[in-house]
C-alpha positions in Angstrom: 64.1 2.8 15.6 66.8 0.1 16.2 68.1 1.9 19.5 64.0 2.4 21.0 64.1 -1.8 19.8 67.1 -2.7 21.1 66.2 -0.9 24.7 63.4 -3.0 25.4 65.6 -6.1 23.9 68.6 -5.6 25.7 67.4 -5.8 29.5 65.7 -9.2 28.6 69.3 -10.2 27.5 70.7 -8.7 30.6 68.6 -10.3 32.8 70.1 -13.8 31.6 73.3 -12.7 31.7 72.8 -11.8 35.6 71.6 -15.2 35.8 74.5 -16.6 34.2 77.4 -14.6 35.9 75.9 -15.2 39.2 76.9 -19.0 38.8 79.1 -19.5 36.7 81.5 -17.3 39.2 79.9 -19.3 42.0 77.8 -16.3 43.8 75.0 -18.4 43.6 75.1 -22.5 43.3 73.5 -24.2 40.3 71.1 -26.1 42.7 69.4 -22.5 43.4 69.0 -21.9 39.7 67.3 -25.4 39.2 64.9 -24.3 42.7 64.3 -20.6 40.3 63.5 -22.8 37.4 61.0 -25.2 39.4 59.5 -21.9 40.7 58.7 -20.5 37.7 57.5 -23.5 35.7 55.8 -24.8 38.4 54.1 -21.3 39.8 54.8 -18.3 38.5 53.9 -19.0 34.7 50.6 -20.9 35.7 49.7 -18.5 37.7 49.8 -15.8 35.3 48.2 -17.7 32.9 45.4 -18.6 35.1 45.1 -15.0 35.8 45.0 -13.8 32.1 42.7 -16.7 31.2 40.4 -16.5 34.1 40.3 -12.4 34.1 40.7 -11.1 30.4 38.4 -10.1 27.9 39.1 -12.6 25.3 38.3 -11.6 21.8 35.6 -13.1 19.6 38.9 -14.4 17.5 39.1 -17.6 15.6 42.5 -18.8 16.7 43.0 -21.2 13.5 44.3 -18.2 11.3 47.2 -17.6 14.3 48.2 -21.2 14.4 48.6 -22.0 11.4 50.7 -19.3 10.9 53.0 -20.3 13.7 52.9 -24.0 13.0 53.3 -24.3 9.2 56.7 -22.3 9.1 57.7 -24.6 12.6 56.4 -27.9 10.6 59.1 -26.6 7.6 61.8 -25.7 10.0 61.4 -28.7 11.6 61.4 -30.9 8.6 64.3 -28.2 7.0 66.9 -29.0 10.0 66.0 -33.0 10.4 67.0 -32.8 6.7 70.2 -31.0 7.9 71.1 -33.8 10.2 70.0 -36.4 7.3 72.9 -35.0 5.5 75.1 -35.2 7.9 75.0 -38.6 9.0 72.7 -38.4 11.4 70.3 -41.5 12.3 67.0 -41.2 13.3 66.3 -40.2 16.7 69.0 -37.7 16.2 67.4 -36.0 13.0 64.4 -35.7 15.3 66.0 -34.1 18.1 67.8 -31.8 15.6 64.7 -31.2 14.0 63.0 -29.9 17.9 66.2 -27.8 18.3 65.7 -25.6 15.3 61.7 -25.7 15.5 61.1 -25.4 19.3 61.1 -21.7 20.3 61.9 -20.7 24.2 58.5 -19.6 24.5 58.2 -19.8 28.4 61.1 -18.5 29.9 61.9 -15.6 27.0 59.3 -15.6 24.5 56.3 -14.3 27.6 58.6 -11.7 28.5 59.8 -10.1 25.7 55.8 -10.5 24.0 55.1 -8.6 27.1 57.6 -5.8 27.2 56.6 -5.1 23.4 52.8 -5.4 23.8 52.5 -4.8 27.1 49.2 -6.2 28.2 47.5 -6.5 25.2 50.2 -9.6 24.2 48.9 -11.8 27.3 45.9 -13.0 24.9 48.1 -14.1 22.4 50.4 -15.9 24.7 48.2 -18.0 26.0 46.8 -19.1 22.9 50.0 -20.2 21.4 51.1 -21.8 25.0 48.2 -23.9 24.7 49.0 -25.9 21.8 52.9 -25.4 21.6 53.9 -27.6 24.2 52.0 -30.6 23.5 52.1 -30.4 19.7 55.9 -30.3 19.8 56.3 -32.8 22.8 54.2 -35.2 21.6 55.8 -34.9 18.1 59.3 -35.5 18.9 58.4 -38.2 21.6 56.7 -40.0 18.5 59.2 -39.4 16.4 62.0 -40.9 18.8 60.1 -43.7 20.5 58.1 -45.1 17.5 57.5 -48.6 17.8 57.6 -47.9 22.2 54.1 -49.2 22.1 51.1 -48.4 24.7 54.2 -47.8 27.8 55.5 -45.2 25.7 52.3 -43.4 24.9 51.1 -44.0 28.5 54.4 -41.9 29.9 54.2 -39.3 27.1 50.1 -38.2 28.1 50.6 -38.4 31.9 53.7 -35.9 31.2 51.0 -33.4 29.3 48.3 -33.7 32.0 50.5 -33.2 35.3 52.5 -30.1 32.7 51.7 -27.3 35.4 51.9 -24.7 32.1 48.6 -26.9 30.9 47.0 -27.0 34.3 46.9 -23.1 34.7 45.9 -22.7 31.4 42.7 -25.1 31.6 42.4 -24.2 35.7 41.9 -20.4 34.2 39.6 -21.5 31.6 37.4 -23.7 34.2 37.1 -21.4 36.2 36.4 -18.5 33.5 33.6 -21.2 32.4 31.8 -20.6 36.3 31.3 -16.9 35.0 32.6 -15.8 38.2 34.7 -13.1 39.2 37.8 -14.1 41.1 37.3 -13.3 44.5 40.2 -10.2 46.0 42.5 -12.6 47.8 42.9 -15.2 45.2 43.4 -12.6 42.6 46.1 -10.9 44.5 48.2 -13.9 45.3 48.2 -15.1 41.3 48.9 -11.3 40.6 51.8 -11.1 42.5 52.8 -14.5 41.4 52.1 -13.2 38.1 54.6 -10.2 38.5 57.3 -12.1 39.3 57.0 -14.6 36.5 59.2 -12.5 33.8 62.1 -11.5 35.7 62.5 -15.2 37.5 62.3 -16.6 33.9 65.1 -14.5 32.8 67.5 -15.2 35.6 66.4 -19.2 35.5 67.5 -18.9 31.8 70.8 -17.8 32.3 71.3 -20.1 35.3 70.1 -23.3 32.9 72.7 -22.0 30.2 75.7 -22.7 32.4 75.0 -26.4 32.0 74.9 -26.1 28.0 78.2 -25.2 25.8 79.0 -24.6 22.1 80.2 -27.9 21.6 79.9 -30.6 18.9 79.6 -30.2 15.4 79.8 -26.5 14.8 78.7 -26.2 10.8 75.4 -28.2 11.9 74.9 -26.0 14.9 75.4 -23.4 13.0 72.8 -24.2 10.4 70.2 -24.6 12.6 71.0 -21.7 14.5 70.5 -19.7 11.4 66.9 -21.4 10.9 66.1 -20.9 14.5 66.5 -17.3 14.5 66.0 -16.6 10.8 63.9 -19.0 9.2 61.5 -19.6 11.8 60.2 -16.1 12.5 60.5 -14.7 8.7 58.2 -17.0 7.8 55.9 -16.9 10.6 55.6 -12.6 9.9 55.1 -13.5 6.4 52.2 -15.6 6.7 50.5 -13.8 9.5 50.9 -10.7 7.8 50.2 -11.3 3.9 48.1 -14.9 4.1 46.2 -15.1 6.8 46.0 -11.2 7.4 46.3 -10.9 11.8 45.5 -8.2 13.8 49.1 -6.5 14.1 49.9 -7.8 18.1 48.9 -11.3 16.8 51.6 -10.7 14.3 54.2 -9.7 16.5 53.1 -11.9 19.5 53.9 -15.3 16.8 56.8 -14.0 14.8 58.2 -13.0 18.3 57.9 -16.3 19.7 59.6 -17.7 16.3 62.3 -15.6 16.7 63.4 -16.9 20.4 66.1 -18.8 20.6 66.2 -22.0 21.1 64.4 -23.8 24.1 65.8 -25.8 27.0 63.1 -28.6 26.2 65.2 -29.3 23.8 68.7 -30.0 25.6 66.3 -31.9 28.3 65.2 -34.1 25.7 68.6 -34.6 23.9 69.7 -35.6 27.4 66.8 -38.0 28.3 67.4 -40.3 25.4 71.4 -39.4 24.7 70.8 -38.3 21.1 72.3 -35.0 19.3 73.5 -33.7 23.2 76.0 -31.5 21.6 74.1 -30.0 19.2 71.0 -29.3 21.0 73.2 -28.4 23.8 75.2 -25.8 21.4 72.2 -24.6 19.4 70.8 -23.1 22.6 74.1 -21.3 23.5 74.3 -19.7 20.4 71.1 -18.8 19.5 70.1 -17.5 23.0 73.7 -15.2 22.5 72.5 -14.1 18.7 69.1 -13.8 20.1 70.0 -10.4 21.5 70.8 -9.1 18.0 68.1 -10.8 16.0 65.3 -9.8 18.0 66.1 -6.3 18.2 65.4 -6.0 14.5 62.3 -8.6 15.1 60.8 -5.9 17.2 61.3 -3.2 14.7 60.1 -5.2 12.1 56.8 -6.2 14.4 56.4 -2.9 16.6 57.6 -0.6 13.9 60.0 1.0 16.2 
């Protein structure tokens, strides 16, 4: 069961590592890794969510049930790893970046391809769901939590940054145009499928190129720590509820406790950056967790996929 797991795991993991080796030894400069990146935040990923919004049969599903059982367990490792920094010194605008790191999941880049190589199609439905509510909610949350007292400028800033997100646009482009109960006409629907096709594998290789500007640096017994509730934590809890409170369908199970179980995002180094707070740890969370990851996830998908 572990070996079947680990074979869809492991090219995911491969994939970043390709991404990785190919700048880090200079084949390919880290400016074409950035252009990767901007191509799949800025296209591919809409595009395939405007394609599985606009085209799929979308199930007569409440999606409460699903998010709370994705956000209750990220609300308590969130609040488990600010505590962390508490302890350790940290002041504020560094326990809330600290908090981000251990609660924000890389749900773009490796969480929508390894939901899909699991589920296949049938995980698209799920993805969007989640995608639709992740971003902002966490955004907007540590923004808060680091600029409070910024006033109107800071709130301003923060809700232009959600409306121009090109992840939102395709999702609510897909959804307007799902709401004109047309059928996407041949030409359009090709482009965003091919668009669509390349999204996973780009993401992959942009992740590995983005980890060459991250190292495991800084306070190591803190990175550790919320490493472990990044990648353990985070997605235990997530199965537990979705499985035994709210009682999901079994790929709405696996679709959230997989995205728990991704390593930490890149959102959060980019935010540790913007405002200089907790670099070294966000920056050294990632590394680590997006090495373990490979490990972790493998028995994640046995656990989810019963393979």
């Amino acid at each position: 069961m572990l070996a079947t797991s680990f074979a869809i795991v492991a090219p995911i993991f491969a994939l970043i590592a390709v991404g990785y080796v190919t700048v880090r030894t200079g084949l390919i400069g880290q400016s074409a890794g950035e252009g990767l990146s901007a191509f799949v935040f800025v296209l591919a990923i809409p595009a395939l969510l405007f394609r599985t919004v606009a085209t799929a049969d979308l199930p007569n599903l409440n999606p409460a049930p699903y998010w709370l059982a994705y956000f209750i367990p990220l609300a308590l490792v969130w609040l488990a790893g600010s505590t962390f920094a508490r302890l350790a010194g940290r002041d504020r605008a560094e326990r809330a970046v600290i908090g981000f790191t251990a609660a924000q999941s890389n749900t773009v880049l490796i969480g929508i391809p390894l939901i899909l190589g699991v589920f296949g199609e049938a995980g698209r439905v799920p993805i969007v769901l989640l995608l639709a509510v992740h971003l902002p909610v966490t955004m907007t949350l540590v923004t808060v939590l680091i600029e409070r007292g910024g006033g109107a400028a800071a709130t301003v800033k923060l809700f232009r940054s959600l409306v121009t997100h090109p992840i939102l646009i395709g999702i609510f482009a897909g959804l307007a145009w799902r709401l004109t109960g047309q059928k996407l006409p041949e030409i359009p629907l090709s482009i965003v499928t091919f668009l669509s096709h390349s999204a996973a594998p780009c993401a992959l290789v942009a992740t590995g190129m983005g980890l060459v500007r991250v190292s495991f640096t800084g306070s190591r017994l803190l990175i550790v720590g919320v490493g472990a509730l990044k990648l353990i934590l985070h997605p235990l809890l997530v199965f537990l509820l979705a499985k035994h409170v709210f009682v999901l369908p079994p790929v709405w199970i696996g679709a959230a406790t997989l995205f728990a179980a991704c390593p930490s995002g890149i959102n959060a180094f980019l935010v540790a950056e913007r405002y200089r707070k907790a670099e070294a740890i966000a920056s050294g969370t990632i590394a680590l967790t997006t090495l373990i990851a490979v490990v972790t996830t493998t028995f994640v998908v046995t656990m989810v996929a019963g393979r």
